[in-house]
N, C-alpha and C positions, 0 to 999 in steps of 0.2 A: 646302578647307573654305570660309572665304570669310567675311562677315557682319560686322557695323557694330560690334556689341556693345549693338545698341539694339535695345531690344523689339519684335517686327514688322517686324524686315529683312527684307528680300525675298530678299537674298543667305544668309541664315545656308541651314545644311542642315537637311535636311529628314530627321525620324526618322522610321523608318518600320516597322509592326510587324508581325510575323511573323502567320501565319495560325492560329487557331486550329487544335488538334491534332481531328483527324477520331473520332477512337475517345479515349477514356479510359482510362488503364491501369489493370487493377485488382490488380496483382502477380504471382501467378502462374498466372493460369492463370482459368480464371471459377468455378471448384469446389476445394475439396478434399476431405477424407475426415474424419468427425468420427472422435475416435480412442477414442469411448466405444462408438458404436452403428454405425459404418462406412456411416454412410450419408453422399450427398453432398451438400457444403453450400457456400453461397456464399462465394467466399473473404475476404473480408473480415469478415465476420461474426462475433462474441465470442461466441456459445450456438447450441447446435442444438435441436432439436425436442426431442430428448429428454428434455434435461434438462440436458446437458452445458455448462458454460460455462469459457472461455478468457482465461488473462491478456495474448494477445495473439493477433493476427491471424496469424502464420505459422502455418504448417501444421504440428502434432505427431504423433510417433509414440505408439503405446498407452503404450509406456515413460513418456515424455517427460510423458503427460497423467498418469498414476496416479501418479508421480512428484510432480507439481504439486500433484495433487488430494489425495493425502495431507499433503502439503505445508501447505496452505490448510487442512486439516481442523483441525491440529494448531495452525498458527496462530488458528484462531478458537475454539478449546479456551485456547491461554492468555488471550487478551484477556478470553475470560471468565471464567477464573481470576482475572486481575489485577482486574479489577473489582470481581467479591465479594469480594476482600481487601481493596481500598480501600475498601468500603463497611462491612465489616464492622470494619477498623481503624477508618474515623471516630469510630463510634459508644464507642469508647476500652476498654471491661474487657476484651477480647480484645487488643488494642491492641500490647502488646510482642509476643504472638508470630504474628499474621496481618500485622504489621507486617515481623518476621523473617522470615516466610516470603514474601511480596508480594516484597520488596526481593531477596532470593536466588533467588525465581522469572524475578523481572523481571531480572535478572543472566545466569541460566543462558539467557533465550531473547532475548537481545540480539540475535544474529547474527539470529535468525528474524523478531524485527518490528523490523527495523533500516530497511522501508521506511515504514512506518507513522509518519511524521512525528513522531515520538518521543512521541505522547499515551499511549500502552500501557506503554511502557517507562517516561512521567512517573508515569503511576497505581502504578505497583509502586514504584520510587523512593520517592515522596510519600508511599505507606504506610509504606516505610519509617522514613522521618524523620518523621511522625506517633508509628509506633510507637516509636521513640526518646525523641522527648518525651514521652508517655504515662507508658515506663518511668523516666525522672527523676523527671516529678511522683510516680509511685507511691512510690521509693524515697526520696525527698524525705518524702511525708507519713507512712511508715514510720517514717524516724528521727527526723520528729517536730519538723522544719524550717518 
C-alpha cells in the first residue's frame, strides 16, 4: 500500500476504475410478448399499443395479466365506492348508515388496497367514525339532550 496519510502523496495508491460496460443490460432479452394482444414489445416497457398496461416490467403470462387486470378492476371499483360514501357521509342525514357501510367496505377490502398507502382504507375508516358521530348527535337530539 504505502502513503503518508497526507493529502497529495505521491506514495498513496492509486484507485483505478473499471471500464465502462460496452452494451446495457435491459433484462431479458430486448422484447417480450404483450399478454393482451401478443404482439412484441419492448421489454422494459409498462403499456403496449393496445391498450394494455403492466404493474411491472417482467414478462406475464395471459393468466398472470387477466389475473391482475381484474385485479386492478375491482380495486378501482372500491376506491370509488369508498369515496362516494365518504362524501356522501360528510354531508350527515345519510351519515349512520353510508358511514356503516363505508367502514365494513373498507374492512372487507383491506387486503386489496393494502398497497395504496392507507388513503382508501382512511376514507372508509373516517366515514366510519363520522358516521358514528352523526349517529350520537342524532340519538342525543332524540332524547332530547
Amino acid at each position: 500500500m504505502g502513503g503518508c496519510a497526507t493529502y497529495g502523496c505521491k506514495a498513496a495508491a492509486v484507485a483505478e476504475k473499471p471500464p465502462p460496460p460496452t452494451t446495457a443490460a435491459r433484462g431479458w432479452g430486448d422484447e417480450k410478448t404483450c399478454p393482451s394482444c401478443s404482439s412484441k414489445i419492448p421489454s422494459s416497457v409498462l403499456g403496449c399499443g393496445c391498450g394494455a398496461r403492466f404493474p411491472w416490467a417482467d414478462p406475464m403470462t395471459k393468466d398472470e395479466y387477466n389475473e391482475w387486470a381484474e385485479e386492478d378492476k375491482l380495486r378501482n371499483q372500491r376506491r370509488i365506492e369508498l369515496i362516494v360514501l365518504f362524501v356522501i357521509t360528510i354531508f350527515g342525514l345519510l351519515a349512520p348508515l353510508t358511514g356503516a357501510v363505508a367502514g365494513i367496505q373498507a374492512y372487507r377490502s383491506r387486503n386489496l388496497l393494502v398497497g395504496e398507502v392507507g388513503t382508501y382504507l382512511a376514507l372508509g375508516y373516517g366515514a366510519a367514525v363520522i358516521g358514528l358521530v352523526y349517529t350520537i348527535v342524532f340519538l342525543l337530539l332524540l332524547i332530547g339532550f
